[in-house]
VEXTI-275056 format. One record per residue (C-alpha): residue in three letters; x, y, z. Coordinates in nm, 3 decimals. Layout:
<atoms>
> ala,X,Y,Z
...
</atoms>
This chain:
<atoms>
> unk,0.913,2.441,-0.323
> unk,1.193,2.617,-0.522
> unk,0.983,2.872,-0.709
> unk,0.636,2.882,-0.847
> unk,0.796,2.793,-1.231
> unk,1.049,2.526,-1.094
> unk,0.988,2.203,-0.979
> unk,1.331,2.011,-0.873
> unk,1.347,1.619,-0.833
> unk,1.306,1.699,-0.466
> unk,1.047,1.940,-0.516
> unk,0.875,1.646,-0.739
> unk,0.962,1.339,-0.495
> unk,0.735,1.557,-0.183
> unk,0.459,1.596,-0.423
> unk,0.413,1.260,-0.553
> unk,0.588,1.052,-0.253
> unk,0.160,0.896,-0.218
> unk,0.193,0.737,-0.557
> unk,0.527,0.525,-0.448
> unk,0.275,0.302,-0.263
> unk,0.059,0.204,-0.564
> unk,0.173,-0.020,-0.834
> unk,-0.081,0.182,-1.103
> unk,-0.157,0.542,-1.123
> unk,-0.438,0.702,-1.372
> unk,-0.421,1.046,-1.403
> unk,-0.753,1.213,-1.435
> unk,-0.714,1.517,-1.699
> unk,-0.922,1.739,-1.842
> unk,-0.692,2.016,-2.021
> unk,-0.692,2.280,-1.807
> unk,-0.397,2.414,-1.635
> unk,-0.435,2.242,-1.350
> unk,-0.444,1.875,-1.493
> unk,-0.212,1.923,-1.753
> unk,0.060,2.076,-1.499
> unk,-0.035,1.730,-1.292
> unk,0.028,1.516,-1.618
> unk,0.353,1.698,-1.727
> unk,0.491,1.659,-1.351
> unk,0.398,1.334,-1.298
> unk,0.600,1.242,-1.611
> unk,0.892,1.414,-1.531
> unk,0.863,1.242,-1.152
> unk,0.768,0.869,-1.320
> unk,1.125,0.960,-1.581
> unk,1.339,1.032,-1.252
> unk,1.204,0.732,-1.102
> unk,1.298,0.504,-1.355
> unk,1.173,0.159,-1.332
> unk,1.078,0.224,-0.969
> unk,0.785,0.425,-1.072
> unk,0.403,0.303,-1.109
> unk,0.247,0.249,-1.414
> unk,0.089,0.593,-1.571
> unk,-0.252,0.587,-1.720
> unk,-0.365,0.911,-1.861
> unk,-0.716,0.920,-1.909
> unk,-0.970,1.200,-1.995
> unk,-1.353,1.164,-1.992
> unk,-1.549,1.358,-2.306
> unk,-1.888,1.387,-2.122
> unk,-2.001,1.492,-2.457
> unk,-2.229,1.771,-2.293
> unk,-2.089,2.048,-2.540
> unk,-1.959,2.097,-2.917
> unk,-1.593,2.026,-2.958
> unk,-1.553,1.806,-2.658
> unk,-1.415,1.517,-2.848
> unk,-1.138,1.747,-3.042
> unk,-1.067,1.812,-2.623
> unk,-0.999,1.484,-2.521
> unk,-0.834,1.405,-2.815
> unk,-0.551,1.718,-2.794
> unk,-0.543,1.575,-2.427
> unk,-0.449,1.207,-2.542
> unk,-0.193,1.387,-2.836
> unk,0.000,1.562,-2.564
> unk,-0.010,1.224,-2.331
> unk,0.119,1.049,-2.638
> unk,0.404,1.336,-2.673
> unk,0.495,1.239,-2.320
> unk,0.554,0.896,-2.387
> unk,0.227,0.779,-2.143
> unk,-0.078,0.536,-2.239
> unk,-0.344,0.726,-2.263
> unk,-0.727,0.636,-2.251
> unk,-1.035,0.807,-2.410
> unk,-1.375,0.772,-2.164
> unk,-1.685,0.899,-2.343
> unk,-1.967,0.912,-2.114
> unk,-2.262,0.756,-2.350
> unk,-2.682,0.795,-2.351
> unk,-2.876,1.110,-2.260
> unk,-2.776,1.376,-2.053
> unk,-2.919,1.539,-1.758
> unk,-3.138,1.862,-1.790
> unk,-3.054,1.964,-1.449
> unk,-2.784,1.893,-1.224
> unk,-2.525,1.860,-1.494
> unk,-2.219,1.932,-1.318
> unk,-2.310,1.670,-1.008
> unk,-2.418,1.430,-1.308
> unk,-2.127,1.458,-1.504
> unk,-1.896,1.431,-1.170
> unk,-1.999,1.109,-1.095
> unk,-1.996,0.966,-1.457
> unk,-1.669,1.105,-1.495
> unk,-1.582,0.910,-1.134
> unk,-1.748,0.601,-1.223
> unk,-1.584,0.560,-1.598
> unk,-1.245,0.668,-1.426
> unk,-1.293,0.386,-1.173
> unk,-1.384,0.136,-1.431
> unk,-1.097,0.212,-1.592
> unk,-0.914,0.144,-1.214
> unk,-1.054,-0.197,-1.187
> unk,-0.883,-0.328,-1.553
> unk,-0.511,-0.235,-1.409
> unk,-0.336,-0.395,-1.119
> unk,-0.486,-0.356,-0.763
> unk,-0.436,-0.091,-0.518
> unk,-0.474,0.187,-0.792
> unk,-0.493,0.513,-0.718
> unk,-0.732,0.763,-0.916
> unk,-0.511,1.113,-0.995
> unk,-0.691,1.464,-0.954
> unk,-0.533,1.783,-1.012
> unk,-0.733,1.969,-0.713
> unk,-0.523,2.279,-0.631
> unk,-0.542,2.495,-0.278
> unk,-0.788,2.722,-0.483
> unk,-1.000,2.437,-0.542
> unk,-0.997,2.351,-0.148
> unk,-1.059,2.682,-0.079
> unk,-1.396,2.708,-0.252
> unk,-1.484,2.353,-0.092
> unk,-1.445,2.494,0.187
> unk,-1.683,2.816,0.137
> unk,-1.914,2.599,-0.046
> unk,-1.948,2.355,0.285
> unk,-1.966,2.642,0.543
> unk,-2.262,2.783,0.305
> unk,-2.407,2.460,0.407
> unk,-2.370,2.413,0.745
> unk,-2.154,2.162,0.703
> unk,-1.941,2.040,1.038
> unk,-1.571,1.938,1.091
> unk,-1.583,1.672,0.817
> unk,-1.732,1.917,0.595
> unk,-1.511,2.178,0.665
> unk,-1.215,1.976,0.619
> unk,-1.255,1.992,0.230
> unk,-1.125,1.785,0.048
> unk,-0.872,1.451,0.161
> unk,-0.534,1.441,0.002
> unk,-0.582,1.035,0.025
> unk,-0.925,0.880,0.035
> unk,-1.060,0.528,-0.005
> unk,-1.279,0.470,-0.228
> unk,-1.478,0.113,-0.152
> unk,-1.396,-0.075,0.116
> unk,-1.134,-0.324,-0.041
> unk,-0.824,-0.176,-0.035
> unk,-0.852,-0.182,-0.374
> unk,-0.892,0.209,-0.517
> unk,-0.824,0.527,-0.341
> unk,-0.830,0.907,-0.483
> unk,-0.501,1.083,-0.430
> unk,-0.445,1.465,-0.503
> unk,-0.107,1.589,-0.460
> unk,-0.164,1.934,-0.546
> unk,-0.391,2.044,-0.305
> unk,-0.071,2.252,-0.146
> unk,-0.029,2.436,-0.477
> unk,-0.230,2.785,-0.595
> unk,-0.333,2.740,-0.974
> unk,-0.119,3.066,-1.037
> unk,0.206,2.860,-0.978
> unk,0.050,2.568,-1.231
> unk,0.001,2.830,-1.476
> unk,0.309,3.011,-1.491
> unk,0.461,2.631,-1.474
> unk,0.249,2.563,-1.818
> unk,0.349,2.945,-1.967
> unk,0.698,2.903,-1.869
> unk,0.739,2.565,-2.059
> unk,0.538,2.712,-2.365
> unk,0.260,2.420,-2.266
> unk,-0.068,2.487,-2.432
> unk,-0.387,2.404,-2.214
> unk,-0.769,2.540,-2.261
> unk,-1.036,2.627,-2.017
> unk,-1.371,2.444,-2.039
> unk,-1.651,2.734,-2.062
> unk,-1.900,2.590,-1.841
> unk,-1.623,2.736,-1.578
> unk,-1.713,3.060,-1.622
> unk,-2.126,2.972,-1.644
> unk,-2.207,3.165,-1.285
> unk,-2.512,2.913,-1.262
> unk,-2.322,2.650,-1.116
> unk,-2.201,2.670,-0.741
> unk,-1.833,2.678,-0.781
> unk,-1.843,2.934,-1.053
> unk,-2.041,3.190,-0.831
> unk,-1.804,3.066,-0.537
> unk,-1.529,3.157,-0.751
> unk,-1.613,3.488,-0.881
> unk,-1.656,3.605,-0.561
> unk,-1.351,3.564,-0.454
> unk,-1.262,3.902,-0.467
> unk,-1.459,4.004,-0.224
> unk,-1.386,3.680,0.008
> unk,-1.041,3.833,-0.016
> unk,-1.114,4.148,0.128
> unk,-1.256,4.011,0.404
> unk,-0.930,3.736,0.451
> unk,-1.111,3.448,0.272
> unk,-0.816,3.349,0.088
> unk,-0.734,3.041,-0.088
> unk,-0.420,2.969,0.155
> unk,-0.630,3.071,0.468
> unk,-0.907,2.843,0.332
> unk,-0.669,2.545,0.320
> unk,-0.515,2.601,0.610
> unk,-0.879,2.596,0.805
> unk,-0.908,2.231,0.606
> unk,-0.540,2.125,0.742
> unk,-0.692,2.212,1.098
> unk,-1.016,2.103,1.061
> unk,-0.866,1.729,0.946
> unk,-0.676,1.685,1.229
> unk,-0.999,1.739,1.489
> unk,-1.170,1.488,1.263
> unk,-0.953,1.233,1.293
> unk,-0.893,1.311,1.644
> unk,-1.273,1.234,1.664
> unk,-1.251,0.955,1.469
> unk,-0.983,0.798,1.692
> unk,-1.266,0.869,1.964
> unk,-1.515,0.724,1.767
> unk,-1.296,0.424,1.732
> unk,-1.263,0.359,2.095
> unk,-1.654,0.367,2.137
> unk,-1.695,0.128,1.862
> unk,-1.469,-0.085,1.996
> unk,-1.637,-0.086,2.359
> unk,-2.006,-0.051,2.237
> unk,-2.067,-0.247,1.888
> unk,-2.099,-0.561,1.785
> unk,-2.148,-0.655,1.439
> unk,-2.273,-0.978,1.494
> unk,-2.054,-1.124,1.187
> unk,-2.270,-0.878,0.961
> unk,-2.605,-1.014,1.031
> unk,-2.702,-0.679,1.267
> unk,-2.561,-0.497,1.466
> unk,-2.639,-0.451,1.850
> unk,-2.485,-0.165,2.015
> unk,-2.461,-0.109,2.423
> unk,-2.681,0.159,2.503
> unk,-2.549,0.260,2.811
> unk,-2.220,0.294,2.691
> unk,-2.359,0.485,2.400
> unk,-2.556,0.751,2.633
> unk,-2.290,0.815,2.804
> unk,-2.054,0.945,2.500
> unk,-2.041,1.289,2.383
> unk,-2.328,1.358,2.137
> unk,-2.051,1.464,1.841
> unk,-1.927,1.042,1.895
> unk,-2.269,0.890,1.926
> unk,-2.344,1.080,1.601
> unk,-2.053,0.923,1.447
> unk,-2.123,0.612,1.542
> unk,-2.475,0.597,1.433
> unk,-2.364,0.689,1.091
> unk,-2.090,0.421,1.100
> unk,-2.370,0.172,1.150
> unk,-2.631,0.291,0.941
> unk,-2.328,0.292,0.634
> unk,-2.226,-0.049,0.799
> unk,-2.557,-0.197,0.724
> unk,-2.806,0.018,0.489
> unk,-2.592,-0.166,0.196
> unk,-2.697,-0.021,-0.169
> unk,-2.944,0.176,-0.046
> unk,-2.904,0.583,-0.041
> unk,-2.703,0.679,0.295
> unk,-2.895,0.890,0.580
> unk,-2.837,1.260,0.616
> unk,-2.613,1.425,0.846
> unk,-2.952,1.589,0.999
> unk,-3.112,1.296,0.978
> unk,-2.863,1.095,1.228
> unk,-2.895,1.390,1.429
> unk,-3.271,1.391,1.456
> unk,-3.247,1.015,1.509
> unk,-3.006,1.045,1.764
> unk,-3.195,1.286,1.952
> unk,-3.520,1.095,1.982
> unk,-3.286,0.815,2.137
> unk,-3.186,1.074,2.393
> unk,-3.570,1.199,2.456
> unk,-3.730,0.823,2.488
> unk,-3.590,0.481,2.632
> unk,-3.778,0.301,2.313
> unk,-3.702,0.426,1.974
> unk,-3.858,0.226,1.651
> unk,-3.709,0.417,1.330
> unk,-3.615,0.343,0.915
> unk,-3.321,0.593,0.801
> unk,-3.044,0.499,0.532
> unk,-3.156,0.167,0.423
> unk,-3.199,0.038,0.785
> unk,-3.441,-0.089,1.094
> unk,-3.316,0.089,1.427
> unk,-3.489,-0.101,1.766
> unk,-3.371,0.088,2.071
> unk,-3.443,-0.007,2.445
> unk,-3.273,0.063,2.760
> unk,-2.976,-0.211,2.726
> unk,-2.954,-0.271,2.370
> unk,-2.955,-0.080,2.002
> unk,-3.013,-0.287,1.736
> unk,-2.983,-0.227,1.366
> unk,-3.074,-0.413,1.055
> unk,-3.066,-0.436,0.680
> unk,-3.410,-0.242,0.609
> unk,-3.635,-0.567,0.478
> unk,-3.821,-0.613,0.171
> unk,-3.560,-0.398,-0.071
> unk,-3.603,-0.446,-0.398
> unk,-3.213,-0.384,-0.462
> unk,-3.150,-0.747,-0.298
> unk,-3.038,-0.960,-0.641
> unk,-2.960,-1.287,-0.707
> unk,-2.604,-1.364,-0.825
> unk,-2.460,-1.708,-1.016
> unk,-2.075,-1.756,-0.944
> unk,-1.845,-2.065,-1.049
> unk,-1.488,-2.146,-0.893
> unk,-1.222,-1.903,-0.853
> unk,-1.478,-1.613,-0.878
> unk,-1.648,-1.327,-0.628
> unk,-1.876,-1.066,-0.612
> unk,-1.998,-0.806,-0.396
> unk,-2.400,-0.831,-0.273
> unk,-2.575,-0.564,-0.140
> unk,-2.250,-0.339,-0.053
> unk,-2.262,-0.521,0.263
> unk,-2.081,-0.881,0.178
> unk,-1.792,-1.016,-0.072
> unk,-1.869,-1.371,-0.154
> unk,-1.547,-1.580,-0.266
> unk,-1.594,-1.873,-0.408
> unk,-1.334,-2.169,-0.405
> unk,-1.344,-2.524,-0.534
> unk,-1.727,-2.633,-0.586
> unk,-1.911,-2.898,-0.751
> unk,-2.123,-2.721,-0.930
> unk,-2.236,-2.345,-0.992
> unk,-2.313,-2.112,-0.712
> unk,-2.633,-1.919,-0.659
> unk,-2.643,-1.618,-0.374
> unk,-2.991,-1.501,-0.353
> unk,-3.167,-1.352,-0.009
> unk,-3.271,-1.517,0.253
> unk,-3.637,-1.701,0.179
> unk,-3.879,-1.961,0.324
> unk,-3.669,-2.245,0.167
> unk,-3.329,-2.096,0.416
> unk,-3.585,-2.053,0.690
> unk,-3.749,-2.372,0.740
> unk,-3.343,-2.511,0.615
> unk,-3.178,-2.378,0.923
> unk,-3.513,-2.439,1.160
> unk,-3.479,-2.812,1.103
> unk,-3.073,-2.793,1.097
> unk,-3.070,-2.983,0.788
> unk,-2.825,-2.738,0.597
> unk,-2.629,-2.976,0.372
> unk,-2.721,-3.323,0.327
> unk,-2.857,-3.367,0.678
> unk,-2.640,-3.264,0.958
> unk,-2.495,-2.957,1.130
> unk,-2.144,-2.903,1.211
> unk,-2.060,-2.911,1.534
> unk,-2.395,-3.053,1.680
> unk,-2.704,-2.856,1.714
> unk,-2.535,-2.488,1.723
> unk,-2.883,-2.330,1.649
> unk,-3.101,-2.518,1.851
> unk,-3.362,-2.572,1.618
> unk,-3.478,-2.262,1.710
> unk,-3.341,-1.981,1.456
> unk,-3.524,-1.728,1.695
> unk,-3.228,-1.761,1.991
> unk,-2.944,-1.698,1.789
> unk,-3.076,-1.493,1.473
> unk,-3.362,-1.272,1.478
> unk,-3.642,-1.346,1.177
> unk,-3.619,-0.961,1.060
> unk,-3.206,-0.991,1.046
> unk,-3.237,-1.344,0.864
> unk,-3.492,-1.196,0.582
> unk,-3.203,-0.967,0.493
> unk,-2.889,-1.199,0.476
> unk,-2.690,-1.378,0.182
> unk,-2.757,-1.693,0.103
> unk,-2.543,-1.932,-0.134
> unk,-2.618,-2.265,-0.255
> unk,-2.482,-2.512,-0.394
> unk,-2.738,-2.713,-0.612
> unk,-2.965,-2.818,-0.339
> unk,-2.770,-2.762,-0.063
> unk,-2.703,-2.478,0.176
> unk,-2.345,-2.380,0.151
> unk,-2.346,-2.070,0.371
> unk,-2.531,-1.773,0.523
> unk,-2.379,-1.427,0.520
> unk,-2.295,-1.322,0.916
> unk,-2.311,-1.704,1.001
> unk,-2.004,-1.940,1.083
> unk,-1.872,-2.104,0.757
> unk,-1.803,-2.466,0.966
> unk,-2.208,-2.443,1.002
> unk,-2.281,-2.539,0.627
> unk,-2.080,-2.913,0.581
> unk,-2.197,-3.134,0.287
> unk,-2.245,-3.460,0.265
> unk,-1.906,-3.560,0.170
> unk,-1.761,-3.348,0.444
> unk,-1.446,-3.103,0.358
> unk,-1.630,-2.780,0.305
> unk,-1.791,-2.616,0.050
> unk,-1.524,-2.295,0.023
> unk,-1.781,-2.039,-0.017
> unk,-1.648,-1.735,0.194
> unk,-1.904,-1.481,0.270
> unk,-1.748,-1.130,0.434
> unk,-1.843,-0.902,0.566
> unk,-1.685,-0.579,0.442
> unk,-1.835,-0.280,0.631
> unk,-1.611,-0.351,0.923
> unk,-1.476,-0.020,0.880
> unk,-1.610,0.334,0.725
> unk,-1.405,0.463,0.527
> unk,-1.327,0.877,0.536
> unk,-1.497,1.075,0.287
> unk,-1.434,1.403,0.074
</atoms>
């Protein structure tokens, strides 16, 4: 960078050069110096682009947790207007939280910022204004934790959010100390105001952050901090390159129905990978239910290494271990498994674990778990109008191809009567009677974890 109060075009092209890729942009801002610094740059950068820059959304979330939060967001949308950018008011509505606030309001503020996402053009990319001071307490937070290499790499520059390619968080400022944003703001006479729950010591961060005095004397710095992220980042994803290579060699996902990993191959990995890849799978397949613990893979890990058999529930899924195989499915009988109605031309995601896409079809379609009615359906082969494509594929026998408790957990769509597709089965299974298909795709979309933080 030129200086801590200038920002040249090249100065501004580094910074932003993530955003070139996406065709819209909101910027998440509060008011503070950091976000408003992000909002007034990213202007300036969108202006030198021209009509090669993304689409800027400005939009700030009134959580409506104290008195005067609305005359916030609204001086936040005046100065957005005064920059020439669309802005967008997000009030988070209903009661709020007693305890927790800060983690509640987080995620509400994430969740209206990401609904806001999925009403502009696709791949967006969500705009913080985290600065190197904000990675540094991350990273003090984490290590107060325990927390590991993906812990201790803070926060991501670039992460997906989903698994569609669709949204992804991008923070270009995380090489900046909020000093430089704030002599930016006082050099250009730009106003900006400080939310006081920031200096309420009973959240985490605060007491992080008033300590860092002291962390200072003893070379805890905010540049030292980041710069332990940088390093930790690139061991994680020199691990998950690792972790890759095992998958590759040791899983199979079966098409999404369960997966069966190779337990010799797995013993035989470092414990740091077969961690890794335990917590793949478990995200893979424990769909909307709450994800397992670091310490919890790492207990369940470690009972595979102190017995040949291990029978376990963690993170929304059934692990069956023996000597030659691993096996993991859905966890049954989850009351989060829904029914969903789709017509042509429309999709939907079910259970976090499959997107259904649904073509040309002659009437509405249902996806709803599989039941009895699937069961004895695919026992007798009659899955649409009588026959099975491609000859008897199953069998008759569901047991030899698709075990009962990975069944009970799987997609199924139909189309009036007739069967028009199982999640993790073959699509040229399900042919109705008039033959041509019934274009009902079912996919799964947990091929690949993707990094967090």
């Amino acid at each position: 960078m030129s200086g801590p109060r200038t920002f040249s075009t090249g100065d501004l092209e580094v910074l932003f050069r993530p955003l070139r890729s996406y065709p819209s942009v909101v910027l998440a801002v509060s008011g503070g110096s950091d976000s408003m610094t992000l909002m007034h740059l990213a202007a300036e950068w969108a202006k030198a682009r021209g009509p090669d820059a993304p689409r800027l959304v400005v939009a700030t979330v009134d959580h409506g947790l104290r008195e005067g939060s609305r005359a916030d967001a609204e001086f936040v949308a005046a100065a957005a207007r005064g920059l020439g950018l669309d802005v967008q008011i997000l009030t988070w509505q209903g009661d709020k939280p007693l305890q927790s606030v800060q983690e509640r309001a987080r995620e509400m503020r994430y969740l209206l910022l990401s609904e806001l996402a999925a009403t502009v053009p696709a791949p967006c990319a969500i705009v913080t204004a985290h600065t190197q001071d904000d990675q540094g307490e991350t990273v003090l937070m984490r290590l107060a934790r325990g927390s590991g290499p993906d812990g201790l790499q803070g926060m991501r520059p670039v992460r997906q959010l989903g698994d569609l390619n669709r949204l992804f968080i991008v923070r270009p400022l995380l090489g900046l100390g909020r000093h430089e944003l704030r002599a930016y703001l006082t050099a250009r006479q730009i106003a900006w105001f400080e939310d006081p729950s920031n200096e309420n010591p009973k959240f985490e961060r605060v007491r992080i952050r008033q300590a860092g005095g002291t962390a200072s004397i003893l070379g805890l710095t905010p540049p030292k901090l980041a710069l332990t992220a940088v390093r930790q980042r690139r061991a994680v994803e020199a691990l998950e390159a690792a972790t890759d290579a095992l998958q590759g060699d040791a899983l199979d996902v079966n098409g999404g129905a369960f997966a069966s990993v190779d337990a010799k191959l797995f013993a035989s990995a470092p414990e740091e990978l077969r961690v890794r890849l335990m917590s793949r799978v478990l995200a893979m397949f424990g769909g909307t239910a709450p994800p397992a613990e670091l310490a919890q893979v790492e207990r369940l890990v470690a009972a595979m290494d102190r017995a040949d058999g291990t029978r376990e529930t963690l993170g929304g899924c059934e692990i069956r271990s023996c000597r030659k195989t691993i096996r993991v499915f859905r966890e049954r009988g989850r009351s989060e498994f829904g029914t969903v109605e789709l017509g042509p031309g429309q999709e939907a995601v079910w259970d976090d674990r499959f997107l259904i896409r649904v073509g040309q079809v002659p009437d509405a379609v249902t996806v709803r778990v599989f039941d009895k009615i699937a069961r004895e359906r695919l026992a007798s082969g009659n899955l649409a109008g009588g026959s099975v494509a491609g000859g008897s594929w199953a069998g008759g026998r569901t047991g030899r191809w698709l075990p009962a408790r990975a069944a009970a957990t799987l997609p199924v769509a139909w189309v009036g009567a007739d069967m028009a597709g199982v999640g993790g089965l073959p699509a040229g299974l399900f042919t109705p009677p008039a033959g041509g298909g019934f274009q009902v795709e079912m996919q799964f979309i947990h091929g690949q974890v993707p990094a967090r933080s």
